[in-house]
C-alpha positions in Angstrom: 0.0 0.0 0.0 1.4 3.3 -1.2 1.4 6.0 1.8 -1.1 8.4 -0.3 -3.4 5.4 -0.2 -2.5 5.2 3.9 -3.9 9.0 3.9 -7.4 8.3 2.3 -10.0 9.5 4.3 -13.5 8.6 4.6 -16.7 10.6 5.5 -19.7 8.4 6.6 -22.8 10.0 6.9 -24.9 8.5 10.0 -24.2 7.2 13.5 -26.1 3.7 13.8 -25.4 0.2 13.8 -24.6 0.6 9.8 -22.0 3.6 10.1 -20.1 2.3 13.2 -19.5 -1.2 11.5 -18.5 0.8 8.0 -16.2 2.8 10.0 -14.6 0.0 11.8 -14.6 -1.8 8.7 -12.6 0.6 6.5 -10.2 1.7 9.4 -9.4 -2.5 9.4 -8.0 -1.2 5.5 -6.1 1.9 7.2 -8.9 4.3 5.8 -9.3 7.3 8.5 -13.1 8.1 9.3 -15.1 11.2 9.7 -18.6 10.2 11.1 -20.9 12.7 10.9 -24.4 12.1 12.7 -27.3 14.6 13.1 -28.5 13.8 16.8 -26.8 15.5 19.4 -25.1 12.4 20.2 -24.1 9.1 19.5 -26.8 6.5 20.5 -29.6 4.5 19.6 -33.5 3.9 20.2 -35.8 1.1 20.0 -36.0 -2.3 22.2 -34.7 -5.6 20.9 -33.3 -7.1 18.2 -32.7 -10.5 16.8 -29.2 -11.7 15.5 -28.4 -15.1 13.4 -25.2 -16.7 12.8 -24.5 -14.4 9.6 -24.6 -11.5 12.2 -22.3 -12.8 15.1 -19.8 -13.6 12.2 -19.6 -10.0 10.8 -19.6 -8.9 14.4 -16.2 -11.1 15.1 -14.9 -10.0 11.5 -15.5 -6.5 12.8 -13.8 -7.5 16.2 -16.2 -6.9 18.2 -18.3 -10.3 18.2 -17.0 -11.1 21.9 -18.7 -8.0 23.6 -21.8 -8.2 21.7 -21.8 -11.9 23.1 -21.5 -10.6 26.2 -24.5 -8.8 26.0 -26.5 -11.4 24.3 -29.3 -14.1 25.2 -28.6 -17.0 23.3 -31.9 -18.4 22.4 -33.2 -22.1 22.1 -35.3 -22.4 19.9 -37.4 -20.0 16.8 -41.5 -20.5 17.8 -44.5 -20.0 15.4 -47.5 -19.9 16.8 -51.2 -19.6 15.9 -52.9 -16.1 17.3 -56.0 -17.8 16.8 -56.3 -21.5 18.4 -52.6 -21.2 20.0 -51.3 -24.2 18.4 -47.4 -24.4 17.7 -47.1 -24.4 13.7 -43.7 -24.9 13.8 -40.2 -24.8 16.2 -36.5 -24.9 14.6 -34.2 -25.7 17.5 -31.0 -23.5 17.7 -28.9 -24.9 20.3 -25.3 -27.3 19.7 -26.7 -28.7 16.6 -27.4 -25.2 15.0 -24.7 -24.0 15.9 -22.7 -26.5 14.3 -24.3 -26.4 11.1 -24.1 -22.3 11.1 -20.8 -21.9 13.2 -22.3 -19.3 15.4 -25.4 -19.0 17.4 -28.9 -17.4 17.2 -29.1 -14.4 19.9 -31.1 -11.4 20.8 -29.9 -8.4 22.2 -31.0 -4.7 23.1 -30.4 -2.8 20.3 -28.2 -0.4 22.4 -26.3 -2.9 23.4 -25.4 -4.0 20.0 -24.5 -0.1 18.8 -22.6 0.1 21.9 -20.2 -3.2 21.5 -19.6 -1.4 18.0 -19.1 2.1 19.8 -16.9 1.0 22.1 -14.0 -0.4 19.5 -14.8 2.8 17.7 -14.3 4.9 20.2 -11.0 3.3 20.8 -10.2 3.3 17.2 -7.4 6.1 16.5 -8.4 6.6 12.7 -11.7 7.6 13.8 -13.3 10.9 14.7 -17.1 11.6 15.3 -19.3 14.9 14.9 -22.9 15.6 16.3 -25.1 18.1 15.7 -24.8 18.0 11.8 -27.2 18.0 9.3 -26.1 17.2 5.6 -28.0 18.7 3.2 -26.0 18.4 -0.1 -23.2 16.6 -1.6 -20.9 17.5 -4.7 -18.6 14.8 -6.5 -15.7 15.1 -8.7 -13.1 12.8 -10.5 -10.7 13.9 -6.5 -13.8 12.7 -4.0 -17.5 14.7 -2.6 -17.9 17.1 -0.5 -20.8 17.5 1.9 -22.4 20.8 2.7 -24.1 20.7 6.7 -27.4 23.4 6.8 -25.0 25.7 8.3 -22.9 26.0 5.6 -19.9 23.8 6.9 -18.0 21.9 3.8 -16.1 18.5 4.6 -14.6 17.2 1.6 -12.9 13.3 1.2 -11.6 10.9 -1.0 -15.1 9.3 -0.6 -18.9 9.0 1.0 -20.7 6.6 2.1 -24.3 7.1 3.6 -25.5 5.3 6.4 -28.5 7.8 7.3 -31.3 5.1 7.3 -34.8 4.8 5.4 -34.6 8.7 4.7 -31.2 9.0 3.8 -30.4 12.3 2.4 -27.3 10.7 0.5 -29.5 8.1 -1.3 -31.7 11.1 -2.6 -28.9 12.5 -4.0 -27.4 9.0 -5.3 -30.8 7.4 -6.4 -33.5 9.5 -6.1 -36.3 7.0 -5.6 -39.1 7.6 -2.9 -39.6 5.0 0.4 -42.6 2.5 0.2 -44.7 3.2 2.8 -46.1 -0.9 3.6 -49.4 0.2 5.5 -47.7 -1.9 8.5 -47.1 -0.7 12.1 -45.1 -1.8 14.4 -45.4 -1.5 17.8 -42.4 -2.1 20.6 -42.0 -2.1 24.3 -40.2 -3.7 27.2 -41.7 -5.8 29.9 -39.6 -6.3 33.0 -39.4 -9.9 34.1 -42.0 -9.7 36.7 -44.4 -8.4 34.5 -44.5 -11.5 31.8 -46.7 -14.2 32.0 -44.5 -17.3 33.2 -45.8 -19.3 30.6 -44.5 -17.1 28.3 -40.9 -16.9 29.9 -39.4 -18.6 27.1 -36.3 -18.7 26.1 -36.8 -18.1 22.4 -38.2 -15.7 19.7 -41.7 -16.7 20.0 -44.3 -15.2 17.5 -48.0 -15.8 17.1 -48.8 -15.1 13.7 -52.7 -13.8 13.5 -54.6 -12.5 10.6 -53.1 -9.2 9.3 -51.5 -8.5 12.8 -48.7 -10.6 14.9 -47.1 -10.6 18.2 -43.6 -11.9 18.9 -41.4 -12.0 22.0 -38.2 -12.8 23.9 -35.9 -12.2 26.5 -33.0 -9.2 26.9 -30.4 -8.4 29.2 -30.2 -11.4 30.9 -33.7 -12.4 30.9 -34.5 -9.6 33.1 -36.4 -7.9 30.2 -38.4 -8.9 27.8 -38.6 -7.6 24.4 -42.4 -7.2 23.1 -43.4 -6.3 19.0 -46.8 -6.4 17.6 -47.8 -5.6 14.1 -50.6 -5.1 12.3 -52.1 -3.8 8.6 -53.0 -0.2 10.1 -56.3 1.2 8.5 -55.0 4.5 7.9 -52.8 6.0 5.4 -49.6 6.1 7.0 -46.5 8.2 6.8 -43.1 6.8 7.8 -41.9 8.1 11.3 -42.1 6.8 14.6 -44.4 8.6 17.5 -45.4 7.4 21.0 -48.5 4.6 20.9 -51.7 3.8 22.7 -52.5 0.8 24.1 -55.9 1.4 22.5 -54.9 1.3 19.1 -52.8 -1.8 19.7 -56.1 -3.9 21.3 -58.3 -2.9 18.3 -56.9 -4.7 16.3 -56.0 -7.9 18.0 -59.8 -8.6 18.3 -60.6 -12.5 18.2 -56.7 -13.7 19.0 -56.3 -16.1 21.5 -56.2 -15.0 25.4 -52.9 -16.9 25.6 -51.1 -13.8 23.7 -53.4 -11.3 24.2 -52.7 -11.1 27.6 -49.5 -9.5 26.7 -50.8 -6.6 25.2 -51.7 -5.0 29.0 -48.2 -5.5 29.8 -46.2 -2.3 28.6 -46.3 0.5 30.5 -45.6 2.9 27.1 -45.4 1.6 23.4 -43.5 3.4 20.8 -45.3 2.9 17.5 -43.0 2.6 14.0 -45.3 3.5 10.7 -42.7 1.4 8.5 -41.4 1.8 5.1 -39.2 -0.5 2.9 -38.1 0.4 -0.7 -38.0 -1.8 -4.0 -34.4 -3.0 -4.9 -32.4 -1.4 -7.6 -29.2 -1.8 -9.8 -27.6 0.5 -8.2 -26.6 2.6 -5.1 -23.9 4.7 -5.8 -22.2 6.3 -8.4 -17.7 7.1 -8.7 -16.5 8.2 -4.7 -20.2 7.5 -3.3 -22.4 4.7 -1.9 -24.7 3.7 0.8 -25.2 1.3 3.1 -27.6 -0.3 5.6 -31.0 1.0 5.6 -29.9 3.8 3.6 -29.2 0.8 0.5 -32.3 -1.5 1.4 -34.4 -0.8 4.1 -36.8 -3.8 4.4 -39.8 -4.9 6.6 -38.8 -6.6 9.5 -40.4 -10.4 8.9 -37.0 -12.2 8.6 -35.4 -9.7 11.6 -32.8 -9.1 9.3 -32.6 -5.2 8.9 -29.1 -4.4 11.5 -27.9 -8.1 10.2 -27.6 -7.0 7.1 -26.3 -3.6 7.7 -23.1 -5.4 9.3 -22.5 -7.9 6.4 -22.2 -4.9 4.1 -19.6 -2.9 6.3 -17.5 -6.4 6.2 -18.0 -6.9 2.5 -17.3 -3.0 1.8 -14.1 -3.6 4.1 -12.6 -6.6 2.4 -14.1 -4.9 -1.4 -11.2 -1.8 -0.7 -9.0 -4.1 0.4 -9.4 -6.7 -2.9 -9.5 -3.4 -4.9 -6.0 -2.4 -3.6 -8.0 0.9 -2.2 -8.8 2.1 -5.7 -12.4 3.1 -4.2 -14.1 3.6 -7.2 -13.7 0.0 -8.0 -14.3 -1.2 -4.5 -17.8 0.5 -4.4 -18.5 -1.3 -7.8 -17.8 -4.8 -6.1 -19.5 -3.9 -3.2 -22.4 -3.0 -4.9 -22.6 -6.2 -7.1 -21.9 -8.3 -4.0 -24.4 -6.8 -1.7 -27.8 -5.8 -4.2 -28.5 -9.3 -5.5 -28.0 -10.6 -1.5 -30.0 -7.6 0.3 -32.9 -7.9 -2.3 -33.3 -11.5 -1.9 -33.4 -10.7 1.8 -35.9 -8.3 1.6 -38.2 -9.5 -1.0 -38.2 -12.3 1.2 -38.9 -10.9 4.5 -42.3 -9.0 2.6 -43.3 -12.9 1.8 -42.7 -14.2 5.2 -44.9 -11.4 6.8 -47.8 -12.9 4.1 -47.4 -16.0 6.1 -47.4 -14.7 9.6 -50.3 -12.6 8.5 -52.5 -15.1 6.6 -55.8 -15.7 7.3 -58.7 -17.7 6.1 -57.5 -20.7 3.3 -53.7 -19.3 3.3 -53.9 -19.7 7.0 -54.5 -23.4 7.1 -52.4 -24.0 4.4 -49.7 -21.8 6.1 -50.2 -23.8 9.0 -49.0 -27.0 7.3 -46.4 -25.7 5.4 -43.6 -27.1 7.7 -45.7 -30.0 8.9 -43.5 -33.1 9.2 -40.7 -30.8 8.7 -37.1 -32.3 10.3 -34.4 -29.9 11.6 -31.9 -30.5 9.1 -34.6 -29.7 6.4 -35.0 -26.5 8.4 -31.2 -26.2 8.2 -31.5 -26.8 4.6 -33.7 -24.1 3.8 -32.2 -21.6 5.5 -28.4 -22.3 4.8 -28.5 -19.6 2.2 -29.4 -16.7 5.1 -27.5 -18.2 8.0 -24.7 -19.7 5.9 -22.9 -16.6 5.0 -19.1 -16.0 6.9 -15.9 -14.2 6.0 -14.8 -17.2 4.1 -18.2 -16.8 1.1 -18.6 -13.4 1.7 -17.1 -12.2 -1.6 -19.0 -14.9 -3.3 -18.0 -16.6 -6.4 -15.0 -13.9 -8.4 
């Protein structure tokens, strides 16, 4: 590596889970990082979140999977169950054996604590330096790099961009240009302490009970000393993305005629937030020369197959080891990335709107959901998900 290329620098656009893995990433390639976030500080919201095998990997290619593990619950089983008659439709067991086929485990965490096992390495990394309290609001790109222009004025040029500023990513307007998809679904989360849960539900697993056109799922944080609550359902309003504070009201309307056995959740939380969620259709492209996206800024996707942060850390470890195949000639890198990453995320996410279909059904496509894994072995299980839980540093490039 030639010293100018040790002097490239970086600006990433957006302080979550995306844009501290990117930064740790490229700073594995000796890129230095300016992360520029518009909070007033480095943090994150929301409750839990779920992490497969594909995750822990990028987290220990990012050097940081033994903290996150730290702060994990490692789950034993994945439980569907019917809202209606409380039936179990089906149960994939992720203990030893899973782990074995996948090489990692199946966990679920706070999502703070996942940012923060990132934040912490960053915060510790020497090639990195963070800035609050800015707002991009355009960006200008030349054959030498982009510069970004904050609304006060402030310019920050680099050799390169990369925007990690979620489902309303300023960057991607400027890069793409195509509007969110609004999916009609909302999502409701809160934490229930311990105490406070059911003990028949104090299961150690990711348990959802799919009803018609709503869902509840789930599962233990921290410990088991939380537990981590979601319910969704096909809101009857036009909705616009953005998340506001939630009624308990609004959350019981709709779970009408589902079984007391979950219902009896939804008088748990003390406060819901409530998510009006958005996804966008895949497309051939995300960047174009110096500039790219990443994370839910690339392909923001409904959360069926709890894939959304997963997949935000597999990109910062394939847009790592791209520079690093690419001998830093970035413009090339952000080509590879891009052909690695689209044809994967899509898949993802035009799976994820399938499986919330199923998790949804009702009527006919409920009883013949409710047979689809009938019979069912765990290695077929394995089988059919191999192609999501599969992925490690050793495939990530895929076939070159």
């Amino acid at each position: 590596m030639t010293a100018q290329r040790q002097q490239q620098k970086i600006i990433i656009v957006g302080g979550g889970i995306g844009g501290l893995a990117a930064a740790q990433a490229l700073t594995q390639q000796g890129l230095e990082v300016l992360l520029l976030e518009q909070a007033c500080q480095i943090g994150e919201i929301g409750a839990g979140i779920q992490l497969g095998p594909n995750a822990y990997a990028a987290l220990d290619a990012l050097g940081v999977g033994e903290a996150a593990r730290k702060r994990s619950v490692f789950t034993d089983h994945l439980i569907m169950m019917d809202a209606i008659d409380a039936h179990e439709v089906a149960r994939v067991e992720v203990g030893e054996r899973f782990r074995q086929r996948f090489g990692n485990p199946y966990g679920v965490i706070h999502r703070a604590d996942i940012h923060l096992s990132i934040l912490e390495a960053v915060e510790r990394n020497p090639l990195i330096r963070f800035q609050t309290s800015t707002h991009i609001e355009s960006m200008e790109m030349d054959d030498r790099g982009a510069t970004l222009v904050d609304s006060n004025g402030n310019r920050y040029h680099a050799d390169a961009v990369i925007g990690c500023d979620g489902v309303k990513s300023v960057i991607r307007e400027k890069l793409v240009g195509d509007a969110a998809r609004v999916t009609g679904h909302v999502v409701y989360r809160a934490v229930v302490e311990a105490e406070n849960m059911p003990e028949d539900l104090r299961v150690n697993a990711p348990m959802l009970w799919a009803g018609p056109h709503c869902h509840l799922v789930h599962y233990p944080l921290r410990g088991g000393q939380q537990y981590n609550l979601v319910v969704t359902f096909h809101s009857r309003n036009e909705e616009q993305w953005g998340v506001t504070d939630g009624s308990k009201e609004e959350v019981l309307s709709y779970f009408e005629g589902i079984h007391e056995r979950p219902r009896q959740m939804l008088d748990r939380p003390t406060s819901w937030r409530r998510w009006a969620t958005a996804d966008r259709d895949p497309v051939e492209r995300w960047g174009e020369g110096r500039a790219t996206i990443l994370g839910d800024a690339a392909h923001p996707m409904t959360q069926y197959l709890a894939q959304g942060a997963c997949m935000a850390l597999e990109d910062a470890v394939v847009l790592g080891q791209a520079v690093k195949a690419c001998d830093h000639d970035l413009e090339a890198a952000f080509r590879l990335y891009q052909s690695i990453r689209i044809p994967r995320t899509a898949r993802v996410l035009w799976s994820a709107r399938e499986m919330g279909r199923l998790y949804h059904a009702k009527g006919v496509e409920r009883l013949v959901r409710n047979q689809l894994w009938e019979g069912r072995s765990q290695d077929q299980f394995y089988d059919a998900i191999q192609w999501l839980y599969g992925w490690n540093m050793d495939n990530c490039m895929g076939r070159r």
